[in-house]
MITOR-863940 format. One record per atom (N, C-alpha, C, O): z, x, y; residue in one letter. Coordinates in steps of 0.05 Angstrom, whole numbers, padded with zeros to 5 digits, always signed. Layout:
N
ZXYa
...
This chain:
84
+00000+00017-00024x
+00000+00000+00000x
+00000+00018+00025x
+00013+00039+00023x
-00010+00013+00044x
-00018+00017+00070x
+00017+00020+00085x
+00031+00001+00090x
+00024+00049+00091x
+00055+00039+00101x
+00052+00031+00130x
+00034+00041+00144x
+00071+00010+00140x
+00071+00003+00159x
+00064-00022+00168x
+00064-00032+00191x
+00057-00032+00145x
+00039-00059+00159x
+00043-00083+00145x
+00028-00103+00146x
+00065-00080+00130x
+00076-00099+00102x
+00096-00098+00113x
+00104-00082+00129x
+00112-00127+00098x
+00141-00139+00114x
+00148-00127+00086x
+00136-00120+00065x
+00177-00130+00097x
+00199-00122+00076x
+00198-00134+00052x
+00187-00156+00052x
+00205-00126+00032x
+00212-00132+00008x
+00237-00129-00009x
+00242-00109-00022x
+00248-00146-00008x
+00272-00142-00021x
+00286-00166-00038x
+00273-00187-00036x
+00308-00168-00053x
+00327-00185-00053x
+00331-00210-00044x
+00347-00203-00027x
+00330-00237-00041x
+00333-00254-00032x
+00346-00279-00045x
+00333-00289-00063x
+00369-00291-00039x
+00375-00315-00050x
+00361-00334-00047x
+00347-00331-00027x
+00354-00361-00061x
+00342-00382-00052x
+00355-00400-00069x
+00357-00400-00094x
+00366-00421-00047x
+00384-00444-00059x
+00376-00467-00053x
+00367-00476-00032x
+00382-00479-00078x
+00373-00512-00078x
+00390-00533-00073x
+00405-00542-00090x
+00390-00544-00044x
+00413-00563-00038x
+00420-00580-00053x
+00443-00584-00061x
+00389-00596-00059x
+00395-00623-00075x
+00410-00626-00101x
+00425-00644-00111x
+00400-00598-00113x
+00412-00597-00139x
+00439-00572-00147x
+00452-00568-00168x
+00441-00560-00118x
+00465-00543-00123x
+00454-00520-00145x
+00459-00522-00169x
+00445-00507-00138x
+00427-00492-00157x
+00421-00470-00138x
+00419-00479-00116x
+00416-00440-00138x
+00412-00424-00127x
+00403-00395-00156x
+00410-00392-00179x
+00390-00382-00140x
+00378-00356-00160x
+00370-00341-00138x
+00362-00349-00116x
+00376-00309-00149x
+00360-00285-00139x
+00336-00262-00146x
+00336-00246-00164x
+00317-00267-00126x
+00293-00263-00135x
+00293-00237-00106x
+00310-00226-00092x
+00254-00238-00109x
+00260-00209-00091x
+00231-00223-00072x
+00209-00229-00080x
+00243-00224-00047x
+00211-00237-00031x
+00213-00229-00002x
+00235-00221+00006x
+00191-00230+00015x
+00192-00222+00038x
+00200-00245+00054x
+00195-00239+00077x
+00210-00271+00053x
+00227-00280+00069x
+00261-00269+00079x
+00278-00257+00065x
+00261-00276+00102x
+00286-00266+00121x
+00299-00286+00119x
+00289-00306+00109x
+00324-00286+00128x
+00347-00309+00141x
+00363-00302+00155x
+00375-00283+00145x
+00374-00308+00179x
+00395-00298+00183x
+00434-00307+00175x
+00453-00301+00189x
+00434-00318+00158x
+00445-00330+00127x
+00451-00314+00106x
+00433-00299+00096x
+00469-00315+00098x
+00477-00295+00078x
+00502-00310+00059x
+00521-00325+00064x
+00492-00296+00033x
+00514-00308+00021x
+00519-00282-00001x
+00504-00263-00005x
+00546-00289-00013x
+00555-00270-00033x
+00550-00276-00063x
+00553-00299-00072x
+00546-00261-00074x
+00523-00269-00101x
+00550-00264-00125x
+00574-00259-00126x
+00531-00268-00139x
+00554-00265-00173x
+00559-00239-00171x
+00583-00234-00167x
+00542-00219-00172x
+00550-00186-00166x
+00565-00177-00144x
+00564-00153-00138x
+00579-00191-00131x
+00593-00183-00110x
+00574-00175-00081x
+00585-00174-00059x
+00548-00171-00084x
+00539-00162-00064x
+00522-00186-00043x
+00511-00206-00050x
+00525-00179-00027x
+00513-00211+00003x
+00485-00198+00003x
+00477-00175+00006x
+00472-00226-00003x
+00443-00228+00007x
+00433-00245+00028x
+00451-00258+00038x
+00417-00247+00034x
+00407-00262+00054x
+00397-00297+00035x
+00386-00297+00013x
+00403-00314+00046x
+00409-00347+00035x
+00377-00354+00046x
+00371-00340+00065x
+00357-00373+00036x
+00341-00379+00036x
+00349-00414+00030x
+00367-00413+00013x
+00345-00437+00035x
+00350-00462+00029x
+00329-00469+00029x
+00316-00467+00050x
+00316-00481+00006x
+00295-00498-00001x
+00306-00521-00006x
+00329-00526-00009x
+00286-00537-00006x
+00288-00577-00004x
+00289-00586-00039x
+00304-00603-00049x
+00270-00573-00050x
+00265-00580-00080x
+00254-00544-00087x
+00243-00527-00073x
+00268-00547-00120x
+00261-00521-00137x
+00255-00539-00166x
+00253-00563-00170x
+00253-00522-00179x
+00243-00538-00212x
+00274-00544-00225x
+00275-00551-00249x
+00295-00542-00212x
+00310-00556-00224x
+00317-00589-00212x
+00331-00607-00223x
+00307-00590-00195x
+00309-00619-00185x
+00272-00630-00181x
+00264-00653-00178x
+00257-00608-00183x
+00228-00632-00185x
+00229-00647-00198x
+00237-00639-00220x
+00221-00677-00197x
+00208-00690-00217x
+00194-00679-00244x
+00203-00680-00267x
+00171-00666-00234x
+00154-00654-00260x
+00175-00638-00280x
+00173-00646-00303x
+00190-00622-00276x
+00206-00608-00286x
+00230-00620-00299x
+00243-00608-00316x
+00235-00644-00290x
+00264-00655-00293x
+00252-00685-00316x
+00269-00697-00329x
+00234-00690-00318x
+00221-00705-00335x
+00227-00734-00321x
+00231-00752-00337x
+00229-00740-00295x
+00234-00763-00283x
+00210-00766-00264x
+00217-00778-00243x
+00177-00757-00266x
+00161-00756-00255x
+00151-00790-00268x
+00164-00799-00287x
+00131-00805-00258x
+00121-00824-00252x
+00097-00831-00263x
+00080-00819-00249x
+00086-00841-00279x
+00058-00839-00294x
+00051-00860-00278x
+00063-00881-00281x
+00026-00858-00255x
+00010-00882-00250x
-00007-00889-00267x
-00019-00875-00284x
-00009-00909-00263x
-00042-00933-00274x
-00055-00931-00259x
-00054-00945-00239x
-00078-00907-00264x
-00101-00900-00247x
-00124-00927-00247x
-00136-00940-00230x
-00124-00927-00269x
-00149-00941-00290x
-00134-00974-00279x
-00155-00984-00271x
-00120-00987-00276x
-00105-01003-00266x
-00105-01015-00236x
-00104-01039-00229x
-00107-00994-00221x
-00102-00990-00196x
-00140-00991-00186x
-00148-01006-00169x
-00152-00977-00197x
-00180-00978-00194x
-00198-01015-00200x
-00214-01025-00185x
-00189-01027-00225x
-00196-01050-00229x
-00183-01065-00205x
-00198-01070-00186x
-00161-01071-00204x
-00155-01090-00183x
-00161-01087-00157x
-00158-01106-00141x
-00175-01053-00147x
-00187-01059-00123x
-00214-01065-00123x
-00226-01066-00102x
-00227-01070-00150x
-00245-01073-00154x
-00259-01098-00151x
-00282-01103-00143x
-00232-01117-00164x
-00225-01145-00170x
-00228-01156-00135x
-00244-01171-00126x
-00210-01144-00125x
-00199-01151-00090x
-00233-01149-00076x
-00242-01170-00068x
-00246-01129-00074x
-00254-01121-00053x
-00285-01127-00067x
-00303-01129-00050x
-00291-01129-00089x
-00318-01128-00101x
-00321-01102-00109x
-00299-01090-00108x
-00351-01084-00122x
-00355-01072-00139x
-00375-01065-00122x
-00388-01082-00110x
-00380-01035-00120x
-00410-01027-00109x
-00428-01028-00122x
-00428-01040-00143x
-00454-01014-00111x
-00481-01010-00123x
-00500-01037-00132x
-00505-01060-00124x
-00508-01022-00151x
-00526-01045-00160x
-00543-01057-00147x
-00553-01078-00155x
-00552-01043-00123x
-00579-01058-00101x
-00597-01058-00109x
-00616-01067-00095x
């Protein structure tokens, strides 16, 4: 890499409010936030909204639409193209 022209890399917490859930990974986001880790040592706190322990997809509480469902009845509603 090119020195000088790349952000830091390091250490970073990132915690999940909704689910109370937090892990340390290593990324070039900052904070000025810090928290003290399992190893005794303070990192800088990152707060995310959703991680894969509270997504849907991940948590198996995701939503299966009726595509095929949803397409007929506007089909039904509004009429059907083509056919000129």
């Amino acid at each position: 890499m090119k020195p000088g022209i790349h952000p830091a890399y390091g250490p970073v917490v990132f915690r999940d409010q909704a689910a109370n859930y937090a892990f340390l990974t290593r990324s070039t986001m900052t904070s000025d936030k810090t928290i003290e880790w399992e190893d005794g040592n303070t990192y800088p706190v990152v707060d995310v909204e959703i991680s894969n322990v509270s997504h849907p997809f991940y948590t198996g509480t995701a939503r299966v639409l009726d595509t095929a469902g949803r397409v007929e009845r506007f089909e039904r509603r509004y009429g059907r193209r083509g056919a000129n």
